[in-house]
C-alpha positions as CSV (number, residue, x, y, z in Angstrom):
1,X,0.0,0.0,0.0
2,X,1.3,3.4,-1.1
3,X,1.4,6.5,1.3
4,X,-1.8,8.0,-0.6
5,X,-3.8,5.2,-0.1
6,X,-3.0,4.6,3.8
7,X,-4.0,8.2,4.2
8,X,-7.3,7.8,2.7
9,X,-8.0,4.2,4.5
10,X,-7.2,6.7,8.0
11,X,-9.9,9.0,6.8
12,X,-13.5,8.5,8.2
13,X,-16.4,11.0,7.8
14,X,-19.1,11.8,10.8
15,X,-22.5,13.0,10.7
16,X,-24.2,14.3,13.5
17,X,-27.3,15.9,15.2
18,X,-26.7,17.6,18.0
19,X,-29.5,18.0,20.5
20,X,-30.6,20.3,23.2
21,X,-30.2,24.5,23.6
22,X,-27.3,24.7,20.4
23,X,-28.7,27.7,18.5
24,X,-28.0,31.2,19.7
25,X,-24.8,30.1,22.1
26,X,-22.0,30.3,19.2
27,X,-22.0,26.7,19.0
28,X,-21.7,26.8,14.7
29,X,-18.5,29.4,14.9
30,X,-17.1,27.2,18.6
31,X,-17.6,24.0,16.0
32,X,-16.0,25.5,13.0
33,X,-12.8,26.8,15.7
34,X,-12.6,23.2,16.7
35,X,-13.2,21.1,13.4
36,X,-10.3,23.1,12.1
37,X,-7.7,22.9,15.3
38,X,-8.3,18.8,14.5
39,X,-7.5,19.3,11.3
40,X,-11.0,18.5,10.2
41,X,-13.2,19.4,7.0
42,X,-16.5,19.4,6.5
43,X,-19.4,21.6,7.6
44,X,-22.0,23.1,10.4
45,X,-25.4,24.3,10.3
46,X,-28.8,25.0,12.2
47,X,-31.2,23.2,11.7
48,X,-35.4,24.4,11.3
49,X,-35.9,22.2,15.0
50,X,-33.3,24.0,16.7
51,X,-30.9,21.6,16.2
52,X,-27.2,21.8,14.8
53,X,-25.9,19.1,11.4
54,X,-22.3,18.8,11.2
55,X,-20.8,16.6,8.6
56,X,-17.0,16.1,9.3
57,X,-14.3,14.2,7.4
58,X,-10.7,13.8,9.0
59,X,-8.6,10.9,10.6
60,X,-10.3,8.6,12.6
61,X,-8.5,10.0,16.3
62,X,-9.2,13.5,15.5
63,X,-13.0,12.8,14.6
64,X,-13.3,11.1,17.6
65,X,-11.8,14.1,19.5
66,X,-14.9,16.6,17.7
67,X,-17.5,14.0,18.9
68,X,-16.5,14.3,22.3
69,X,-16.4,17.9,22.0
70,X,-19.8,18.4,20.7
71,X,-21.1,16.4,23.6
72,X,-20.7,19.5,25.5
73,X,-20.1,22.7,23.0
74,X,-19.2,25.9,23.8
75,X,-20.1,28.2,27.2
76,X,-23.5,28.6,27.3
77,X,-25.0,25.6,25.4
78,X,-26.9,22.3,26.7
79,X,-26.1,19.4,25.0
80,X,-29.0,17.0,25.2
81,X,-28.0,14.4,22.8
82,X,-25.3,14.0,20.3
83,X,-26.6,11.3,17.3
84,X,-23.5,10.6,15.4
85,X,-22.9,8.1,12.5
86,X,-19.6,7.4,11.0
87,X,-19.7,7.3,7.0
88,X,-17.3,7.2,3.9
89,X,-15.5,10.5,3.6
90,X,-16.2,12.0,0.4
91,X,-13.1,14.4,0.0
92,X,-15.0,16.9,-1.4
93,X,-14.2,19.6,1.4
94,X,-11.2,21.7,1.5
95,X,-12.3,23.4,4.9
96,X,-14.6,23.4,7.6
97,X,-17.5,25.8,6.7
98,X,-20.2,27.2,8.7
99,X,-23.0,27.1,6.4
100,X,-26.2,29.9,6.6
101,X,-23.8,32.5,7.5
């Protein structure tokens, strides 16, 4: 196996929901400032409900380390519930967005 191909086999993707009071507290801006310390593309978003989508690509370890986060968020948030899903990274991000702004 070549360099290239190990790199993409240590990629993953995660989609989540994340539950509970996560719109009004800076949680899409405290995601983006996180996704991209990881290393981490993808996106963030509100969602109608009041909840917040992120869709994240990265390695494996650092994806793990943005789930964790977003079980708590930023100051001022109240995570309920974080439903995550790990998927097939697409590579079709070249940053972390914040999406609606």
């Amino acid at each position: 196996m070549d360099k290239e191909q190990i790199t993409r086999s240590a990629r993953s993707a995660l989609h989540t929901i994340v539950q509970g009071r996560v719109q009004g507290v800076g949680f899409r801006y405290s995601a983006s400032h996180k996704a991209h310390s990881l290393g981490l593309t993808g996106w963030v978003r509100n969602l109608d409900n009041g909840d917040v989508e992120t869709w994240a690509e990265g390695s494996t370890d650092a994806l793990a380390d943005f789930e964790d986060w977003l079980a708590s968020g930023p100051p001022g948030a109240r995570v309920d519930r974080v439903i995550a899903q790990k998927r097939e990274p697409t590579g079709n991000f070249a940053d972390f967005e914040i999406e609606g702004w």
